[in-house]
N, C-alpha and C positions, 0 to 999 in steps of 0.2 A: 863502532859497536865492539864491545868485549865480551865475550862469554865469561859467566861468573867463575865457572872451576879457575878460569885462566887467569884470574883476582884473587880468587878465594881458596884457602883448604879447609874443606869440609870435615869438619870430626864430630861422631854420634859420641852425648854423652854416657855417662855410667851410672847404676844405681851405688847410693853413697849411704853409710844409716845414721837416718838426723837422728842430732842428740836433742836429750832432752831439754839441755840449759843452751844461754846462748853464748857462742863461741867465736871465736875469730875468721870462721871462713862460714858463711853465708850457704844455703845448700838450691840452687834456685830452679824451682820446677815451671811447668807449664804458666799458673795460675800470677808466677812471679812478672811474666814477661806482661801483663794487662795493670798492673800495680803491688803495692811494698804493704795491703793489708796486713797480710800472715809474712809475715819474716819467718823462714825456718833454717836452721844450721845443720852442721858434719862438723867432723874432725879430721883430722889429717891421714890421708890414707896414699902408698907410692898409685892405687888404681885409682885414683881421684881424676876426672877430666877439668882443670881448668879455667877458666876464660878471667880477663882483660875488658877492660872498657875500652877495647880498640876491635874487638870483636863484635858479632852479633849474632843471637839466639836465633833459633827459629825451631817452634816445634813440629817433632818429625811426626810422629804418631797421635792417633784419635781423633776424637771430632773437633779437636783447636789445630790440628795438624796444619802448616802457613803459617800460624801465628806470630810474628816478631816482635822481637826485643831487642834494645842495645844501650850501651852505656852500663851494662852488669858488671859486677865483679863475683865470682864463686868457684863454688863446684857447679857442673853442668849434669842436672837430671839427664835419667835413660829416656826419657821421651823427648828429649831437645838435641839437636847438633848444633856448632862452632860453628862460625863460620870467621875466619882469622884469613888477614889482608896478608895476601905472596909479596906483594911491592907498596909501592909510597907513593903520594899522589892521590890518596882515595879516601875522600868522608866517611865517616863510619856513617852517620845521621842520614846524609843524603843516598848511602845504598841501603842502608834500613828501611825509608820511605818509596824507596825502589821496589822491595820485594814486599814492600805494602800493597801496592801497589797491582803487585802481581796475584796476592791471594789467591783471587778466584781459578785465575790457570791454574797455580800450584795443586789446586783441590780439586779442580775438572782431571787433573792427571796423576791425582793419586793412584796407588795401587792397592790389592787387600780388598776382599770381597765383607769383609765384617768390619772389622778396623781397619781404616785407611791409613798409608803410608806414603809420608812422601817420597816421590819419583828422584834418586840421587842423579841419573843422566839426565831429566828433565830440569832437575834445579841446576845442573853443572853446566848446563846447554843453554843455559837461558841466556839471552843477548842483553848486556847492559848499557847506554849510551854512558861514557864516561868524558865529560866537559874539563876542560882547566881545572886546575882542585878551589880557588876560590872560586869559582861560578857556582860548581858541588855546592861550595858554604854560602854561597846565595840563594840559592833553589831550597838548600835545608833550611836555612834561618826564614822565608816564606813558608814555608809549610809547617813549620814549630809555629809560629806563630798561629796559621790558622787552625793548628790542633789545637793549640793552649783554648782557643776561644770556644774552639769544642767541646773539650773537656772541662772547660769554666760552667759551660752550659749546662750539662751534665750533672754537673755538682749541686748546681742551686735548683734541678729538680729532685736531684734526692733529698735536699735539706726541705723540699716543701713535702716529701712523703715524711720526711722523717716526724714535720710540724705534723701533720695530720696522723700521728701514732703516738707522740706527745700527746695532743689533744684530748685523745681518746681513755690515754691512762689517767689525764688530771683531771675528766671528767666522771670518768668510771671506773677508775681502776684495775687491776688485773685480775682478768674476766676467770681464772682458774681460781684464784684468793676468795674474789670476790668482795673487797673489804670495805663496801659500803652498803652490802647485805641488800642487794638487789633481787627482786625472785627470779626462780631460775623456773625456766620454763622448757620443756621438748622442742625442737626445730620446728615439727611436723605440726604444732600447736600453733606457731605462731604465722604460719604460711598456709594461703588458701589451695598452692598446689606446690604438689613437688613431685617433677617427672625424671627420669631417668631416659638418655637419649634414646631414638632408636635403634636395635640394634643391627639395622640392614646396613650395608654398606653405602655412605654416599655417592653417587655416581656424580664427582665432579667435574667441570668442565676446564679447557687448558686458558680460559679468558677470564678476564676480572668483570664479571655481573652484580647488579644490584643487592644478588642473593648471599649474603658472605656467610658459610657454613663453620660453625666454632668449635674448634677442640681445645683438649686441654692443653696443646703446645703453643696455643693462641693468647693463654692468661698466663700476663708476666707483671708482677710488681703490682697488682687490683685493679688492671687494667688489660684493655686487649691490645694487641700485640697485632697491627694489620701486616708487617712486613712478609709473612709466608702464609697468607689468609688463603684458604680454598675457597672457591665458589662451586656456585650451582644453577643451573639453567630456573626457567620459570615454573617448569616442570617438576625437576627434582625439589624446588623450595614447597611447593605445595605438599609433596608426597612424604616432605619430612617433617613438614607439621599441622598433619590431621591432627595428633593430640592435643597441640599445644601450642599455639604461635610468639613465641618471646615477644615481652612490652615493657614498654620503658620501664627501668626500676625493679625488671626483675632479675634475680640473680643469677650468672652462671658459675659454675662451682665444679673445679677439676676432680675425677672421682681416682685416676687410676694415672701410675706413672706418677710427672710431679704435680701431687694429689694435693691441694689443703688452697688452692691456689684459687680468688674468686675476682668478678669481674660485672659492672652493673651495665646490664642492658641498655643502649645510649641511644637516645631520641631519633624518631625517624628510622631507625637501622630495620631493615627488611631481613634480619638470621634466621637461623633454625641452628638445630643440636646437632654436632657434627660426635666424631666420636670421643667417648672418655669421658662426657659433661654430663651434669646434670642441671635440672633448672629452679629456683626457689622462686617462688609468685609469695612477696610478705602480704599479710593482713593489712592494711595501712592503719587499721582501727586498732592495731595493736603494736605494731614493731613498723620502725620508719628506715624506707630502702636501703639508705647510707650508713644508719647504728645495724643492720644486718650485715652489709658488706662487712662493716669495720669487725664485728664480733666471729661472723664466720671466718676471716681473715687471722684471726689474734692466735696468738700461741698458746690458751688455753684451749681454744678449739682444735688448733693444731694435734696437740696432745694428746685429746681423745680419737683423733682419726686415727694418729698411731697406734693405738691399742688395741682398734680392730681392724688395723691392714692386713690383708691376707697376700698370698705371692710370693714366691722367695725371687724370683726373678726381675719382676714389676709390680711394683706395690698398686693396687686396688681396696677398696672401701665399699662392701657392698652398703647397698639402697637403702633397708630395714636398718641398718646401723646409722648412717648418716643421718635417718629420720629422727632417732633417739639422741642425735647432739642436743647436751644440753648449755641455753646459752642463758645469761641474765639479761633480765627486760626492766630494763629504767621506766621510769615515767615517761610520757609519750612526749611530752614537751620539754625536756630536759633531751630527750634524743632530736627533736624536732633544732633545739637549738644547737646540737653537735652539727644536724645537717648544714646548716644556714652558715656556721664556719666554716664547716667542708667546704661548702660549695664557693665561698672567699677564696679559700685558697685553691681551691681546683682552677678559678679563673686566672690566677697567677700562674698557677705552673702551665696553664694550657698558650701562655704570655710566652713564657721559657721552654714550653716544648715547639711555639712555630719557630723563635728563635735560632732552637737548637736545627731544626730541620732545615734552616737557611746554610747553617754553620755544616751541614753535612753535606750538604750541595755544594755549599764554596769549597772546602774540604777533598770531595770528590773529582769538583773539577781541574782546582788546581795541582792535585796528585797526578792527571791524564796530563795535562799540560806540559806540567814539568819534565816527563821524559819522553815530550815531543819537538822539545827544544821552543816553546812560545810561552815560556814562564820569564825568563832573562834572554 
C-alpha cells in the first residue's frame, strides 16, 4: 500500500476567462470530467494551472466534489485539483478507477457545512494498492471495458428518449408555435384533479416500505428516479393521502427547485406527494395520460413556468398559475396513437434500462474487486 500524496502532487486549479471563440488550450471545468458536450477555452495566461494526460482531475469543490477525470489536456478550473505522478511505474487509468472507486469516502469526509470540500489530508492519506505497472494495465483495460459497455447502455437509452421527443414533434409539433393549429386548452380544463402536495412535513421512515413518498428530486428525465426514494410507514401513507391517493396515469409534476420536470404514476405503485409535487388526474375523455406527460414536459410549457417562477433563491411556480398552463389538445385518437408508440418504445428502453442495471452491478463489482487484488 502507498499513500497517494506519496504518488501524487496535488495542485488546486485556477479561475481562467474562457474566451469567447475557440482557442488552442481547452479551459476544463467540473462538467468536462463526465464528457466533451460543451467544449470551452482560455488563452494563455503565466496564472494558468495546467495538466497533461499523464495527470488526473478530480473535483474539489460542490456537490460533484470526488468526481474524476483523466486523459485531459488544458487549463485546470478553480473547482478541480491535479493530481500529477512524483515517480514512474503508475497507470494514470488504473489510479483514476482507484479514486472512482473511492467516491463515497472522499464525500463521507468532505469538509464545509454549505459546500463541500474535499479533505486534502484525507485524499493525501488515502492508501493505494500499487501492483506491477502491467497488472495496473490489466486491471484498467478490465474495467474500460466494462465502463465502455455502461456507457454504451446509457446512450441507447437516451437515443430512445430522444425517439420519443422526435415523435412528438413529427406528430404535433412545437407545442409553443403550435403549427398544426391544434386548440389550446387550460391545464385545469382538461384534468379532473389537480392537487398540490401536502404541506406537513413527511415523517419518513430510515427503511425502504411499500410506501415510496415522491419529490421533485425524484423526477429525472419523465421518469422517477427510485435511487434516493424516501419512504413512509403505513401510517404516514395514509395521512398523506386523505385528499388524493395517486393512480395509474396520473401525473406528477415538480412545482419548485428543478420545477417543469413530470413523471407518470406507474402501475401498482402505492405513493403519495412528498414535497415540491404536485399531481394532474387527466380527463381520459379528453387528454390521453402519455400526450399530457409528453406536453407538460415540452419546452413550450417549459417556458410558461418560467414566466411565472417566483424565488430569487429557488424557483417555485405557484398552484393558480400552473392551473392556467395552456397546452394544445390533438384529437384524442391521434394522441391515443402517440401513446401506443410510446408505449413500443418504453418497452425497449425498459429492455436497455435492466441491461444497463446489470452493467452497473458488473461495473460496481468489478471496481471493489479490483483493489482487492481478485480481479488478476
Amino acid at each position: 500500500m502507498n499513500a497517494l500524496g506519496e504518488i501524487f502532487k496535488i495542485s488546486k486549479g485556477k479561475k481562467a476567462i474562457e474566451s469567447s471563440f475557440e482557442t488552442t488550450l481547452r479551459y476544463i471545468q467540473i462538467g468536462d470530467l463526465r464528457n466533451d458536450d460543451v467544449m470551452k477555452y482560455t488563452t494563455q495566461s503565466s496564472t494558468n494551472v495546467l495538466c497533461t494526460k499523464d495527470d488526473i482531475l478530480i473535483a474539489w469543490d460542490g456537490a460533484n466534489a470526488g468526481t474524476v477525470g483523466y486523459n485531459l489536456e488544458g487549463v485546470v478550473g478553480s473547482t478541480l485539483a491535479k493530481l500529477s505522478p512524483k515517480k514512474e511505474g503508475v497507470h494514470i487509468n488504473y489510479v483514476g478507477r482507484f479514486l472512482q472507486s473511492k467516491f463515497e469516502y472522499l464525500r463521507e469526509n468532505c469538509t464545509g457545512a454549505t459546500i463541500p470540500h474535499l479533505s486534502r489530508p484525507v485524499l493525501e492519506n488515502l492508501q493505494i494498492p500499487l501492483p506491477p505497472l502491467e497488472q495496473q494495465k490489466k486491471i484498467a483495460a478490465i474495467l474500460d471495458a466494462a465502463d465502455a459497455y455502461r456507457q454504451k447502455t446509457k446512450t441507447l437509452i437516451a437515443k430512445y428518449d430522444e425517439l420519443t421527443q422526435s415523435l412528438f414533434l413529427d406528430m404535433f409539433g412545437d407545442v409553443m408555435k403550435n403549427p398544426k393549429q391544434f386548440p389550446i386548452k387550460l391545464l385545469e380544463e382538461l384534468c379532473e384533479e389537480i392537487i398540490d402536495c401536502p404541506h406537513s412535513t413527511p415523517n419518513y421512515v430510515e427503511y425502504n416500505t411499500e410506501f415510496p413518498c415522491i419529490r421533485t428530486t425524484d423526477l429525472d428525465n419523465g421518469a422517477i428516479n427510485w435511487s434516493k426514494m424516501k419512504y413512509l410507514n403505513y401510517e404516514g401513507y395514509i395521512e398523506r393521502t386523505k385528499r388524493l391517493v395517486p393512480k395509474e396515469g396520473d401525473i406528477i409534476y415538480g412545482r419548485e427547485g428543478s420545477f417543469g420536470e413530470a413523471a407518470i404514476v406507474p402501475v401498482g405503485c402505492k405513493m403519495s406527494l412528498g414535497q415540491r409535487v404536485m399531481l394532474f388526474r387527466p380527463n381520459s375523455n379528453l387528454i390521453n395520460s402519455k400526450f399530457l406527460h409528453a406536453v407538460v414536459r415540452s419546452n413550450g410549457v417549459y417556458k410558461q413556468a418560467l414566466r411565472v417562477t417566483s424565488g430569487s433563491t429557488v424557483g417555485h411556480i405557484n398552484v393558480k398559475d400552473i392551473k392556467k398552463f395552456k397546452l394544445i389538445v390533438a384529437p384524442l385518437g391521434l394522441q391515443n396513437q402517440f401513446a401506443e408508440r410510446v408505449q413500443a418504445i418504453e418497452v425497449q428502453k425498459a429492455h436497455a434500462q435492466a441491461s444497463l442495471e446489470k452493467a452497473e452491478e458488473l461495473f460496481a463489482s468489478l471496481l471493489q474487486k479490483a483493489f482487492k487484488g481478485e480481479l488478476v
